[in-house]
C-alpha positions as CSV (number, residue, x, y, z in Angstrom):
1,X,29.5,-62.4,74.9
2,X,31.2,-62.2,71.7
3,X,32.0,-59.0,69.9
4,X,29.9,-58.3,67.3
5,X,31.5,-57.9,64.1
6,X,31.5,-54.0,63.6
7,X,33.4,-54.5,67.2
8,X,36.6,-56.3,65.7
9,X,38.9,-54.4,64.4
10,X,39.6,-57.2,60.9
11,X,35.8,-57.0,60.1
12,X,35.3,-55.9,56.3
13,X,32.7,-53.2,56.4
14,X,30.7,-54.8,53.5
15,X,31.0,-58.4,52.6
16,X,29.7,-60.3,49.1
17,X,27.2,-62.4,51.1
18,X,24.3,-61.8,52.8
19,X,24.0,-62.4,56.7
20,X,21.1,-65.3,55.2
21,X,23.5,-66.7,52.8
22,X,26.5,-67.1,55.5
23,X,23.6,-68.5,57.8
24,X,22.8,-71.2,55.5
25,X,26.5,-72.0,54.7
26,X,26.9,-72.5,58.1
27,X,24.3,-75.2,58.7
28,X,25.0,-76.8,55.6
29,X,28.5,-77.7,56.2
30,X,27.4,-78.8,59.9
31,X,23.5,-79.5,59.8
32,X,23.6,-80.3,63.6
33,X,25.1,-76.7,64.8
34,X,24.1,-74.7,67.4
35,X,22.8,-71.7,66.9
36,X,24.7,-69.6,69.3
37,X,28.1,-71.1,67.2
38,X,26.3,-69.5,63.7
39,X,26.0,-65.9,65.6
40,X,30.2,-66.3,67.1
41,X,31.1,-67.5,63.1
42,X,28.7,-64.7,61.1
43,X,28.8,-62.0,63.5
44,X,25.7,-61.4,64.4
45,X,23.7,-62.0,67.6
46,X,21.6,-65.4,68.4
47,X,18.2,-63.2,67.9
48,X,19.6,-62.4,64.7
49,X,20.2,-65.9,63.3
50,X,16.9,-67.5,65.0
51,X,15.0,-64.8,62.5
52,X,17.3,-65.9,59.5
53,X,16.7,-69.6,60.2
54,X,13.3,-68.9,60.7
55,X,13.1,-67.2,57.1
56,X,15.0,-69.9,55.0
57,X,12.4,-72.6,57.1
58,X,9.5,-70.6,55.7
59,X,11.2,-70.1,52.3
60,X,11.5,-73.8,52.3
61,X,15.4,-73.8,52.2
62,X,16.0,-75.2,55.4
63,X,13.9,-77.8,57.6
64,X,14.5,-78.6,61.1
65,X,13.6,-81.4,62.9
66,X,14.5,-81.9,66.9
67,X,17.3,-85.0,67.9
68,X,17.0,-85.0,71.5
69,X,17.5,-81.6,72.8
70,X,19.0,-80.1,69.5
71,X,18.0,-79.4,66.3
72,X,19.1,-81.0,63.2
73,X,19.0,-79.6,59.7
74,X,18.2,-80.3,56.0
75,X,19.3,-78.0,53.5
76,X,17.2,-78.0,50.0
77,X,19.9,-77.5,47.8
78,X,18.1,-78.4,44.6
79,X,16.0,-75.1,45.3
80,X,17.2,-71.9,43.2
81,X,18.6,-68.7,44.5
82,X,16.3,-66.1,45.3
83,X,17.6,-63.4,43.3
84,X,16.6,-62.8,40.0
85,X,20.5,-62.3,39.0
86,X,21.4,-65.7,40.3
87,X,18.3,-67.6,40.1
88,X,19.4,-70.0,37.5
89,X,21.6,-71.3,39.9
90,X,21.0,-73.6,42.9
91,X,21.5,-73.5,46.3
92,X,23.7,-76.3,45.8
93,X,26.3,-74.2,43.5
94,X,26.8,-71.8,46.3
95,X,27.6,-74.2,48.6
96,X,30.2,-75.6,46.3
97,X,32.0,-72.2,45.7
98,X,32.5,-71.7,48.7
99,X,32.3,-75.0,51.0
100,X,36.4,-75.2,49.9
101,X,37.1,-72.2,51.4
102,X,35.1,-73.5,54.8
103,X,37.4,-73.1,57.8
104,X,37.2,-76.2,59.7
């Protein structure tokens, strides 16, 4: 099992983004990943990104439809932010200021 991230020792204590946010970036720059790869690249466990995914699927920023045995997904990126600080923004501008920085 992978540490968590509180485990490794280059883990910031705080980070900008929220757990949901990094989950979303995630599966937008690669709509067919695995969940268990979003856990290892967030740091957080599977149970922990299953809930996330399930909350951005109700909030109707994410849908998921089955290919095969995985899951492919569709991120709504016309849909605003949540908060009201940022809600004049899309999902679709926070995926551009940061999808450069994306590692690979």
């Amino acid at each position: 099992m992978a540490p968590s991230a509180r485990e490794r020792t280059d883990a910031p204590s705080w980070t900008f983004l929220t757990n949901h946010a990094h989950v979303l970036l995630c599966i937008a720059t690669d709509p067919e990943v695995r969940l268990r790869d979003v856990a290892v690249r967030v740091g957080i466990t599977e149970r922990a990104v299953q809930r996330i995914v399930s909350d951005l699927e109700e909030a109707g920023y994410i849908q998921r439809e089955r290919a095969g045995r995985r899951n492919r997904y569709t991120v709504a990126r016309e849909l605003p932010l949540r908060h009201p600080m940022e809600r004049h923004r899309s999902v679709s501008a926070l995926i551009s200021l940061v999808e450069e920085q994306t590692p690979p």
